[in-house]
Backbone and ligand atoms as CSV (ligand in chain L), in Angstrom:
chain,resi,resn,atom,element,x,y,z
A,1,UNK,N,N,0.452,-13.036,3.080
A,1,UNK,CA,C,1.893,-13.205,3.304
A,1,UNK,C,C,2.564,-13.668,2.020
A,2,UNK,N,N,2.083,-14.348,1.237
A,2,UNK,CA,C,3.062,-14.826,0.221
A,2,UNK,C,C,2.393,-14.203,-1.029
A,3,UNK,N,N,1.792,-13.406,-1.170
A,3,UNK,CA,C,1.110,-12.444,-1.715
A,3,UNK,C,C,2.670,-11.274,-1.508
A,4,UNK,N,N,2.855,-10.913,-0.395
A,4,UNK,CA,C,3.573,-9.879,-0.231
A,4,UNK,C,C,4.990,-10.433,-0.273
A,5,UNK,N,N,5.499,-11.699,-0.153
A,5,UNK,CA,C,6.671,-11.855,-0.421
A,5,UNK,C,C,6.642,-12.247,-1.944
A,6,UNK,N,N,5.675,-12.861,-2.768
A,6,UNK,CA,C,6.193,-13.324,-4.264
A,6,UNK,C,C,5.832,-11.966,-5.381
A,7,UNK,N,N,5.067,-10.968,-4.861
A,7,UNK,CA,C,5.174,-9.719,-5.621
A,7,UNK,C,C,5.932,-8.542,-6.227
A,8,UNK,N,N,6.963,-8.519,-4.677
A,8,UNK,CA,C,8.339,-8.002,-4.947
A,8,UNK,C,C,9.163,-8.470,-5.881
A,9,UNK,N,N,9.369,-9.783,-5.833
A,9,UNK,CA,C,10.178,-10.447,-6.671
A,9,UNK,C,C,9.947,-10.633,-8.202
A,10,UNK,N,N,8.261,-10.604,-8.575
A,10,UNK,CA,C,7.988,-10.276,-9.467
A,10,UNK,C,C,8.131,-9.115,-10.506
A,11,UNK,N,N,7.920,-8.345,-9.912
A,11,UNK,CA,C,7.579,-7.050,-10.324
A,11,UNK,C,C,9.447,-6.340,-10.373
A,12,UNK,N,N,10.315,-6.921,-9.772
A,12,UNK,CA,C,11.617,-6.752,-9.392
A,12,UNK,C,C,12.237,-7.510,-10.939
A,13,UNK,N,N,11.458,-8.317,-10.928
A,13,UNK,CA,C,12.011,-9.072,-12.821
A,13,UNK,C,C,11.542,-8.401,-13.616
A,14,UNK,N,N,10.420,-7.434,-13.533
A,14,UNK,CA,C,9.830,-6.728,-14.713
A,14,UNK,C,C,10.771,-5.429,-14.617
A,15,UNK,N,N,11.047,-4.965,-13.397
A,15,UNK,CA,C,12.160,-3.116,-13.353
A,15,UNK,C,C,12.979,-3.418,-14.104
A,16,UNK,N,N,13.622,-4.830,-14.219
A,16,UNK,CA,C,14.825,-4.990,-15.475
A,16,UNK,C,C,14.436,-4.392,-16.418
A,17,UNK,N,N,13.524,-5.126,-16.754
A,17,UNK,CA,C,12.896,-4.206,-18.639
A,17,UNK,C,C,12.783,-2.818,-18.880
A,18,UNK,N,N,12.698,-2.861,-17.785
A,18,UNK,CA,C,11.940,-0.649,-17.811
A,18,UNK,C,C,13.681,0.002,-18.661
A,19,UNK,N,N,13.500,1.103,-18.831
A,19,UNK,CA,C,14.624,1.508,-19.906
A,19,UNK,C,C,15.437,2.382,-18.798
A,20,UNK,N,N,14.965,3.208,-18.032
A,20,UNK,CA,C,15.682,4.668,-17.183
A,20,UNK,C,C,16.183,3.899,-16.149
A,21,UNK,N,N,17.792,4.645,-16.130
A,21,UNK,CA,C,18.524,4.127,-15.156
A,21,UNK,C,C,17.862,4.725,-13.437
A,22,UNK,N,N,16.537,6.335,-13.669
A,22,UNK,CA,C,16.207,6.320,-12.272
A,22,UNK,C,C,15.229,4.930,-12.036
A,23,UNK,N,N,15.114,4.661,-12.672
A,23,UNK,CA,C,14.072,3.191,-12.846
A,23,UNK,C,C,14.530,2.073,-11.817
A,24,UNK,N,N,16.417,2.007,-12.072
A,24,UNK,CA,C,17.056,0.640,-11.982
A,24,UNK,C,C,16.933,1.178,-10.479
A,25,UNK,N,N,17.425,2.223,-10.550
A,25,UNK,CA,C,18.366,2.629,-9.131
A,25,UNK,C,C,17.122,2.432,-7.806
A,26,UNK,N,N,15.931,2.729,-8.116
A,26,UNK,CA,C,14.702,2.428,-7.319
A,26,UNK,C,C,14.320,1.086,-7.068
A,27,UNK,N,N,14.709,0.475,-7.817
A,27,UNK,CA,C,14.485,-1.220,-8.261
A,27,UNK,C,C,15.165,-1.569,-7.126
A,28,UNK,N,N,16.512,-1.176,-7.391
A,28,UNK,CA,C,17.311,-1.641,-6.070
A,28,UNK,C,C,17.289,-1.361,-5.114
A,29,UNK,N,N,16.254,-1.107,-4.289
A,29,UNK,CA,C,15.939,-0.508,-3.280
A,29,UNK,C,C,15.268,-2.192,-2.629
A,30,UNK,N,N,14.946,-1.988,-0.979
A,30,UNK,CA,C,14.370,-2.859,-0.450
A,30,UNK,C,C,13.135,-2.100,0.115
A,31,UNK,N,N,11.883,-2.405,0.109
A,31,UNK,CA,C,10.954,-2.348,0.270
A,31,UNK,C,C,10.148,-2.227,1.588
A,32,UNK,N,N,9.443,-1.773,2.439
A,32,UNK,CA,C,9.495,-0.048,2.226
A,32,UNK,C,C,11.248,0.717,3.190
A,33,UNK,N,N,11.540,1.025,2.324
A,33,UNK,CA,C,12.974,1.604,2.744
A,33,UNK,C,C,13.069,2.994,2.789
A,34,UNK,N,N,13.610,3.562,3.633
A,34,UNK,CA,C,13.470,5.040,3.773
A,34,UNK,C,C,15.188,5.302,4.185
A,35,UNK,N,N,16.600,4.849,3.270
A,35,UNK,CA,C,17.807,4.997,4.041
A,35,UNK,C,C,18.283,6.244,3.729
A,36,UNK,N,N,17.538,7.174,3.266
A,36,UNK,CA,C,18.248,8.453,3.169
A,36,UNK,C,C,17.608,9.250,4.178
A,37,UNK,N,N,16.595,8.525,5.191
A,37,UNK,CA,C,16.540,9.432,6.599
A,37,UNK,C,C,16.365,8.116,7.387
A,38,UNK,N,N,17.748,7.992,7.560
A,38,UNK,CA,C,18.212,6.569,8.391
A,38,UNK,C,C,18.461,7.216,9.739
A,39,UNK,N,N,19.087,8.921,9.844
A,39,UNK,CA,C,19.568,9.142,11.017
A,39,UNK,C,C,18.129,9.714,11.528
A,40,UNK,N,N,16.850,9.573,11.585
A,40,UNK,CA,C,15.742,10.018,11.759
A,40,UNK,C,C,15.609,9.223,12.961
A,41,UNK,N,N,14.393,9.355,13.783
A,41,UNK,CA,C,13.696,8.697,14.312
A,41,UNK,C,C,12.493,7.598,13.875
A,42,UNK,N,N,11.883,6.487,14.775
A,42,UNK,CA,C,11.102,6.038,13.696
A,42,UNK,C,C,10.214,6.663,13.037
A,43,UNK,N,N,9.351,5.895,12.011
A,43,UNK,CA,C,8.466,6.314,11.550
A,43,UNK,C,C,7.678,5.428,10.523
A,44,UNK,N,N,6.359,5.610,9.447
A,44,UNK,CA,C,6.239,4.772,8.658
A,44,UNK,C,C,6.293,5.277,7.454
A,45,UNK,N,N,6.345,4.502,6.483
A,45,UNK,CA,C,6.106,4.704,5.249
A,45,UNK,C,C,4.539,4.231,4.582
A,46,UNK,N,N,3.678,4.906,3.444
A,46,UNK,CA,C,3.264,4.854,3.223
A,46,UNK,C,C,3.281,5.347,1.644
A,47,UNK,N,N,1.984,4.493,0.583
A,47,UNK,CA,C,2.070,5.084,-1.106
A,47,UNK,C,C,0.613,4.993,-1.394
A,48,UNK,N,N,0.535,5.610,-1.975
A,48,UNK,CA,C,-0.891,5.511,-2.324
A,48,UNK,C,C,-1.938,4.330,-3.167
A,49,UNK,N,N,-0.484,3.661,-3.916
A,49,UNK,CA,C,-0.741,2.469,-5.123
A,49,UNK,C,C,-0.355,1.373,-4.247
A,50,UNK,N,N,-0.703,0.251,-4.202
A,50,UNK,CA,C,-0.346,-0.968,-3.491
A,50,UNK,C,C,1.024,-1.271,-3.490
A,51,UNK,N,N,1.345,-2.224,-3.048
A,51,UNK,CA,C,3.262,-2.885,-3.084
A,51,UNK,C,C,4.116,-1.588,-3.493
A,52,UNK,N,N,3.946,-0.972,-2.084
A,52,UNK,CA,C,4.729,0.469,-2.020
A,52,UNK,C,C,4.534,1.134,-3.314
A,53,UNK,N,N,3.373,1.672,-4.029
A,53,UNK,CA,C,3.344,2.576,-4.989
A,53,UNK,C,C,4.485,1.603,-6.325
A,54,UNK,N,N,4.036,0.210,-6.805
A,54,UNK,CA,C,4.698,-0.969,-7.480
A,54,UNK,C,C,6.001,-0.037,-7.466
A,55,UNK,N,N,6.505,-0.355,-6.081
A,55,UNK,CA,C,8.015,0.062,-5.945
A,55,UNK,C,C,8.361,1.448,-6.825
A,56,UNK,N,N,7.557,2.908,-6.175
A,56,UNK,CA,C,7.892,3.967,-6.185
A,56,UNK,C,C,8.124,4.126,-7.914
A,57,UNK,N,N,6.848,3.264,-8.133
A,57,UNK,CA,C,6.693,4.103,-9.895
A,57,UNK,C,C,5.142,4.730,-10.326
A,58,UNK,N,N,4.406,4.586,-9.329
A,58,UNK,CA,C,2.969,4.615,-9.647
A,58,UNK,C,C,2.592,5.782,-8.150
A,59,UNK,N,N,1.710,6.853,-8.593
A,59,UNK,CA,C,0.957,7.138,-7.689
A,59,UNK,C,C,1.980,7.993,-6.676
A,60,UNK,N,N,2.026,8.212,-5.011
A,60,UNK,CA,C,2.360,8.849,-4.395
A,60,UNK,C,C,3.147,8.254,-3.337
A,61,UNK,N,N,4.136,8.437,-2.605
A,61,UNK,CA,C,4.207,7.968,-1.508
A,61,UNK,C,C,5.072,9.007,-0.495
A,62,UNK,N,N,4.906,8.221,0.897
A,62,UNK,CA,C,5.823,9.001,1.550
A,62,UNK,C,C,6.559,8.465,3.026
A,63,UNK,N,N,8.086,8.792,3.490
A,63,UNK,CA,C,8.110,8.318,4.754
A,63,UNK,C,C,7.965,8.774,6.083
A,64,UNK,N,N,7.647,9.376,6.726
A,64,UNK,CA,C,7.299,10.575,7.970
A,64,UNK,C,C,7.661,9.758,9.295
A,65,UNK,N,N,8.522,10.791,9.838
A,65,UNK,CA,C,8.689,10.393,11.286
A,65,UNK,C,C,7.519,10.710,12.433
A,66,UNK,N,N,7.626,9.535,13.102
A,66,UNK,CA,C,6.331,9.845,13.975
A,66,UNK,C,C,6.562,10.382,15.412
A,67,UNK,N,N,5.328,10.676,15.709
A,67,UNK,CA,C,5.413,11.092,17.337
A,67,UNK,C,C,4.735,10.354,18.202
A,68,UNK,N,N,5.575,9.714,19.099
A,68,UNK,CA,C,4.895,8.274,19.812
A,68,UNK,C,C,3.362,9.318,20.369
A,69,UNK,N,N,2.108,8.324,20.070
A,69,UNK,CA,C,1.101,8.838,20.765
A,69,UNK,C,C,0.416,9.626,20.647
A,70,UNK,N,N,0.876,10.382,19.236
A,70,UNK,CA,C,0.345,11.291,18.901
A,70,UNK,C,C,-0.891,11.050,17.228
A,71,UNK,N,N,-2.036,11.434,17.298
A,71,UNK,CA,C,-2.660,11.733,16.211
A,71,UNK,C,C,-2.474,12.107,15.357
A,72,UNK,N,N,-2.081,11.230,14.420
A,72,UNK,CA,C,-1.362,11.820,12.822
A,72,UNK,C,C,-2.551,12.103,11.647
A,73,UNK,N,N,-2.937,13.387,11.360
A,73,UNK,CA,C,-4.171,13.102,10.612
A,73,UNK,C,C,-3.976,12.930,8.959
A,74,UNK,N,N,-4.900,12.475,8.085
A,74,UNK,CA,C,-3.445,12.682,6.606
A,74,UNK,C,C,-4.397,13.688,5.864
A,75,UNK,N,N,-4.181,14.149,5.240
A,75,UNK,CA,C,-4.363,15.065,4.313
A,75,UNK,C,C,-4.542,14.624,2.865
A,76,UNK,N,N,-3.357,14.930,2.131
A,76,UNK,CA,C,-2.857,14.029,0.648
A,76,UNK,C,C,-2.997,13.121,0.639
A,77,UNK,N,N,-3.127,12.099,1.781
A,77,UNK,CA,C,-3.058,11.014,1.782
A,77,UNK,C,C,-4.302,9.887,2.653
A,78,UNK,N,N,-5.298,11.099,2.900
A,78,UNK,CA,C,-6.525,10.856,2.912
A,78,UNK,C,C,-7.708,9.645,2.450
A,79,UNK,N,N,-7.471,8.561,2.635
A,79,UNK,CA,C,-8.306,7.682,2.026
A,79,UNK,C,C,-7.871,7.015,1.045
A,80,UNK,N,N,-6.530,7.133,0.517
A,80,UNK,CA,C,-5.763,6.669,-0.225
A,80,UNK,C,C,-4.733,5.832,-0.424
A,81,UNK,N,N,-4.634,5.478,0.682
A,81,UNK,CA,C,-3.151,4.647,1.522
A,81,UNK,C,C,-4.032,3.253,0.931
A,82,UNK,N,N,-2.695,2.974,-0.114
A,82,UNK,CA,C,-2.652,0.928,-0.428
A,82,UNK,C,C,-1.455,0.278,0.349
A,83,UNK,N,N,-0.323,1.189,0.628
A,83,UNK,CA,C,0.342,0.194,1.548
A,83,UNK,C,C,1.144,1.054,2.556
A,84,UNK,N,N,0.768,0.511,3.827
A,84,UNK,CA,C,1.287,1.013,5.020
A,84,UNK,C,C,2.049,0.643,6.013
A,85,UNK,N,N,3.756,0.739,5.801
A,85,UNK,CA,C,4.824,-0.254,6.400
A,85,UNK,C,C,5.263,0.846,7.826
A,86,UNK,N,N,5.188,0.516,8.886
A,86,UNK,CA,C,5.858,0.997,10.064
A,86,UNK,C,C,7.409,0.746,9.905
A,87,UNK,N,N,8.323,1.100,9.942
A,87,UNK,CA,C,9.430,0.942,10.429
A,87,UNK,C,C,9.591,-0.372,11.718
A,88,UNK,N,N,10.913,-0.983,11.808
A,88,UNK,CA,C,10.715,-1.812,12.744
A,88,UNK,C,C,10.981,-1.497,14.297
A,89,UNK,N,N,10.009,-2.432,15.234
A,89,UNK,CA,C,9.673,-1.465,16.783
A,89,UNK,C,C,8.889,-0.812,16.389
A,90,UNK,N,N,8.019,-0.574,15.502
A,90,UNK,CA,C,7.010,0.504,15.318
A,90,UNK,C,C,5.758,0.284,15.208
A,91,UNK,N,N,4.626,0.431,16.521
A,91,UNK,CA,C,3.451,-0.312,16.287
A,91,UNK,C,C,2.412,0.982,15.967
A,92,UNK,N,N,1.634,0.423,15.177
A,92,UNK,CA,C,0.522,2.002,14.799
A,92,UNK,C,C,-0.808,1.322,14.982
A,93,UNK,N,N,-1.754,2.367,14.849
A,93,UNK,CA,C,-3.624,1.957,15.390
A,93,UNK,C,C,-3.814,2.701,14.047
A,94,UNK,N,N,-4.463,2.594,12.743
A,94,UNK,CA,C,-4.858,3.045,11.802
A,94,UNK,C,C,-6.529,3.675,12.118
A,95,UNK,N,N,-6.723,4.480,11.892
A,95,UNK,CA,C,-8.525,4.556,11.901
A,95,UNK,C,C,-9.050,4.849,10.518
A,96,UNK,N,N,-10.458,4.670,10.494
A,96,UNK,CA,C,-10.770,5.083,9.314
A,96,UNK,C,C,-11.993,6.519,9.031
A,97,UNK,N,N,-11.425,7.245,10.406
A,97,UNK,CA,C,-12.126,8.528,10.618
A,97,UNK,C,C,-10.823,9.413,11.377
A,98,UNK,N,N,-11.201,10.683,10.657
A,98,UNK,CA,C,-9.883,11.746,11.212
A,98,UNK,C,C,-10.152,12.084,12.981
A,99,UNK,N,N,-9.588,12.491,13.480
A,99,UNK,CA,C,-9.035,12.538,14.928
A,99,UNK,C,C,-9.244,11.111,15.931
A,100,UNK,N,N,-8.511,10.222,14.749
A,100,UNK,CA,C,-8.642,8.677,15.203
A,100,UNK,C,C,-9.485,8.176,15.934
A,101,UNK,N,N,-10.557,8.205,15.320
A,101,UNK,CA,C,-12.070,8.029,15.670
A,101,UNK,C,C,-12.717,6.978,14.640
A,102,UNK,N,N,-13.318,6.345,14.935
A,102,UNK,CA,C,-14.319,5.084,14.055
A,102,UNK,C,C,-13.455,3.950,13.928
A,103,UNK,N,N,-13.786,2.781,12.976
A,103,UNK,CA,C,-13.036,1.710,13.037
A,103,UNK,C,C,-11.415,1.713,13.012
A,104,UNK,N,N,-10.395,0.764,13.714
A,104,UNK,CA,C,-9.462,0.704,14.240
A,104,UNK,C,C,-8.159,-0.616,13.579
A,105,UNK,N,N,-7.538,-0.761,13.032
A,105,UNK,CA,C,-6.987,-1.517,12.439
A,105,UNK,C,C,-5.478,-0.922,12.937
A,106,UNK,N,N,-4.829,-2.685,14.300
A,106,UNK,CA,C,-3.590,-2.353,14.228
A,106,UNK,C,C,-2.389,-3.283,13.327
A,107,UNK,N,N,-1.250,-2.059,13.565
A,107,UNK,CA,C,-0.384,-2.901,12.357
A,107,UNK,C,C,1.120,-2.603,13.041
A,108,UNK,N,N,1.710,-3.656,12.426
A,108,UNK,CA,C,3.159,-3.838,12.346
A,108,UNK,C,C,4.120,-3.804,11.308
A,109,UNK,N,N,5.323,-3.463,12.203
A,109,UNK,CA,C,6.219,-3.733,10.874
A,109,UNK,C,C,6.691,-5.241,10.220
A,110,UNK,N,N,6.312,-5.932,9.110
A,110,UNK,CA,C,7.025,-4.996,8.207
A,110,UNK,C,C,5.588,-4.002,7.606
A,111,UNK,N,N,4.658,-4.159,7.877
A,111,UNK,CA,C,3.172,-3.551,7.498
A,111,UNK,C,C,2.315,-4.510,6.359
A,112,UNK,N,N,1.813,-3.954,5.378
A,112,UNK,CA,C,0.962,-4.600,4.611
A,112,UNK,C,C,0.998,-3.734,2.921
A,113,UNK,N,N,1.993,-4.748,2.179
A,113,UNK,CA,C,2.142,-4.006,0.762
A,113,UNK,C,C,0.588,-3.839,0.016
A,114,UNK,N,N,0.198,-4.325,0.423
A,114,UNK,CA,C,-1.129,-4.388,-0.272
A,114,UNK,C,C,-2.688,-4.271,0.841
A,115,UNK,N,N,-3.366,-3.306,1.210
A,115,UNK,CA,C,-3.772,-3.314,2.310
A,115,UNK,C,C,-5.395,-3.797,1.877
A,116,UNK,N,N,-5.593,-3.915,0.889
A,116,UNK,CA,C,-7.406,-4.454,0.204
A,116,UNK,C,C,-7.310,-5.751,0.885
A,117,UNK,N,N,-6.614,-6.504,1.282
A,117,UNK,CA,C,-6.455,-7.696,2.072
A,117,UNK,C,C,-7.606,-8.453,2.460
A,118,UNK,N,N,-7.679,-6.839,3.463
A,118,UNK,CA,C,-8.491,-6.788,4.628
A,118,UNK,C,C,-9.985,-5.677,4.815
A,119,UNK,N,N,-9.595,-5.491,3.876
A,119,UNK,CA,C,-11.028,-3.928,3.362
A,119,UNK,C,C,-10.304,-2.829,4.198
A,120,UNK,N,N,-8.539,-2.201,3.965
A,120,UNK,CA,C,-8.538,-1.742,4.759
A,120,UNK,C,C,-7.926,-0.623,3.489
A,121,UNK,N,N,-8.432,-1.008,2.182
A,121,UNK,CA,C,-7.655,-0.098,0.983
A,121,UNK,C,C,-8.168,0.730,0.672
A,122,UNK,N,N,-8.073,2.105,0.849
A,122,UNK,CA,C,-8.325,3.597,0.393
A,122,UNK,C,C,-9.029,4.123,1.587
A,123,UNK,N,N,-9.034,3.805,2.984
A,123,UNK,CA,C,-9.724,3.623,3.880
A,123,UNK,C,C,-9.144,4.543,4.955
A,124,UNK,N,N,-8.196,4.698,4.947
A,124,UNK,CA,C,-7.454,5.384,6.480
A,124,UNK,C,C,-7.484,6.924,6.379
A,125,UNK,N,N,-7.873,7.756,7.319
A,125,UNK,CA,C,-7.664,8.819,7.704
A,125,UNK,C,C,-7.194,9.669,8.735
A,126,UNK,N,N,-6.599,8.624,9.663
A,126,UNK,CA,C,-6.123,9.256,10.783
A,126,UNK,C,C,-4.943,7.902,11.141
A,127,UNK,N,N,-4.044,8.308,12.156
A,127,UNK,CA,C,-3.183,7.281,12.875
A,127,UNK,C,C,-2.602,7.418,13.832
A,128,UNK,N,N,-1.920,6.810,14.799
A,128,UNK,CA,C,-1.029,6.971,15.702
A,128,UNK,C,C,-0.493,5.631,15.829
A,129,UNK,N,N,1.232,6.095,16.294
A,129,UNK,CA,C,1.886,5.091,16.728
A,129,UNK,C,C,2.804,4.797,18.115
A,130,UNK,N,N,3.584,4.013,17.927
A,130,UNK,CA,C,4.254,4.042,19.411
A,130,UNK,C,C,5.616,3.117,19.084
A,131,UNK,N,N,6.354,3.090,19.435
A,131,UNK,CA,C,7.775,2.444,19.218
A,131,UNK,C,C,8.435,1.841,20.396
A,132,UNK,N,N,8.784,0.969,20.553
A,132,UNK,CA,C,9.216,0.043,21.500
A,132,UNK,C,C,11.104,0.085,21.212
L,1,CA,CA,CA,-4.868,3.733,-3.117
């Protein structure tokens, strides 16, 4: 927990320095934020690099709307997931075998910027969620 709240803030004093204004404009973002598919349904976000892909400069990420109940399998994103934020109301079952099969790790929003926590980093291959 304070791992994930004093990192942002860190790393939020270092985006100053960076030179590119797409740099700043990401900086200013809140974490994991998806407001350009605000009129969506829920869903989560996920990056491949820890503390949301160090705030969408490193590595991959992405936000996908989900389907309550349904088996989300990943692909690209296969074993690679460092941080995995649900949207809020959004509860998910992570597995670490595709057709959400083998060990089971559930999560909430706001999720986990950093998911090695728990031995749960580069680990996921399947998911489902559900929204309240
Ligand atoms: Ca990773």
């Amino acid at each position: 927990m304070h791992t994930f709240l004093l990192i942002p803030a860190i790393l939020a004093s270092l985006a100053t320095t960076l030179p590119t204004s797409d740099t700043a404009q990401k900086g200013s973002r809140i974490f994991p934020s998806h407001t350009d598919t605000a009129q969506k349904g829920p869903g989560v976000y996920m990056s491949s690099e820890p503390f949301w892909g160090f705030r969408e400069t490193k590595g991959t990420w992405q936000w996908i709307e989900i389907t309550p109940g349904k088996c989300q399998e990943l692909t690209d994103f296969d074993k690679v997931i460092s941080s995995f934020g649900p949207d809020k109301g959004v509860q998910c079952l992570l597995y670490d075998q595709h057709s959400c099969k083998g060990k089971q790790l559930e999560i909430f929003y706001p999720g986990y910027a950093d998911m090695s926590w728990n031995g749960w980093d580069n680990r996921v291959s399947s998911f489902t969620c559900s929204s309240s």
